[in-house]
N, C-alpha and C positions, 0 to 999 in steps of 0.2 A: 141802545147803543152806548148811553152813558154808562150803564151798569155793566156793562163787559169791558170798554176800557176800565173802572176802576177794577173790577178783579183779574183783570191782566197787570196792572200796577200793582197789586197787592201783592202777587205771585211773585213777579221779578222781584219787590222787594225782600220778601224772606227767602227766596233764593239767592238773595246777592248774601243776605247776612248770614245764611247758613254758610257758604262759601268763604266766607271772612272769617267767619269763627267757628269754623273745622276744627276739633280736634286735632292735635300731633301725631305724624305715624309715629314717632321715639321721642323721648326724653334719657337724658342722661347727665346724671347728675356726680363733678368732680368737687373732692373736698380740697379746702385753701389752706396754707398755714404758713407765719412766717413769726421772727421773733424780732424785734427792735434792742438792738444790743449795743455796748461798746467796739463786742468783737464779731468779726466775720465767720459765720458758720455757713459750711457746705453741704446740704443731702441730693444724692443721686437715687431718685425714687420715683418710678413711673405709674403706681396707684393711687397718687396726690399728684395736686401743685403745689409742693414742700419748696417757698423759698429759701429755706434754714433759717440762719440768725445775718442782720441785715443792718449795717452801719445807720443811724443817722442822719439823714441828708442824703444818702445813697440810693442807687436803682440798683433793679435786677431784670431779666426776662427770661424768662421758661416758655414754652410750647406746648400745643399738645396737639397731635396728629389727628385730623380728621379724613374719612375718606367714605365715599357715598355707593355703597354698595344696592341700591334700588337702580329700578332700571327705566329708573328718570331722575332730574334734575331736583333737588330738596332746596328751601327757604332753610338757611338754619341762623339763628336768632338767641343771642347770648344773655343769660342774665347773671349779674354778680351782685351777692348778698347783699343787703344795705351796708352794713356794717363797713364792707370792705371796698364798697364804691371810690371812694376819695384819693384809697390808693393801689388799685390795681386796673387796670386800661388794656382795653380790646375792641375790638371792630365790635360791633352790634349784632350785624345782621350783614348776611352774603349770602351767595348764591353758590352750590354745590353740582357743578355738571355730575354727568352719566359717570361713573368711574375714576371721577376725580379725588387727586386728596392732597391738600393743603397742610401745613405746619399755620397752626392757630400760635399767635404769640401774646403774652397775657406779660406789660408793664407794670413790676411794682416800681412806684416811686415814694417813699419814705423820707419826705420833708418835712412834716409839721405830724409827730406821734410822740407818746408818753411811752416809753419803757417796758417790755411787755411782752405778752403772748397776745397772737391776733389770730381768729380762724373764722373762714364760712365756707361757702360752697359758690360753685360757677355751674350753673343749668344750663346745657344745651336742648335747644330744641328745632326738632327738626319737622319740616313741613312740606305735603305734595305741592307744588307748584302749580 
């Protein structure tokens, strides 16, 4: 009897862990760039998150359109580059109904930076539910 409850615990266990750490149905990966400047620059470019050139002390916010074309609900789960963690801000992790689509909004705030080009990437990842 003891030996069957322990491989029915065994079981549930690498079942629970196979289900936790599933692979991703997608990944998709967006490149960042922005420049810290004296002067304000503008780009309208929807194959980046191109803040341009960016005052000082200054924010910006850009978007970028998500929408869940599976035909069920997706985990999607954000990561931004080391690099660029300090100053750019977004939700983590949400939930994506059936046919749903959101405007994702990505805060740079530009308080405490050296003069410069700055760039990484923002990985979305998406996951069954």
């Amino acid at each position: 009897m003891i030996y069957w409850l322990a491989v029915i615990a065994i079981i549930l266990v690498v079942f629970s862990l196979c289900v936790k750490f599933q692979s991703p149905l997608q990944t998709k990966t967006v490149s960042v760039k922005f420049s810290v400047d004296e002067k304000l620059g503008l780009v309208a470019d929807t194959d980046e998150l191109d803040f341009g050139r960016v005052i000082l002390g200054s924010s910006s916010i850009k978007s970028i359109n998500l929408t869940n074309y599976y035909n069920f609900p997706v985990s999607v789960r954000i990561f931004i580059s080391k690099n660029l963690q300090k100053f750019i801000f977004s939700d983590s992790e949400f939930i994506l109904e059936l046919n749903e689509s959101i405007n994702v909004p990505f805060n740079l705030i530009v308080s405490d930076a050296n003069f410069g080009d700055y760039s990484g990437e923002i990985l979305f990842e998406f996951r069954k539910l």
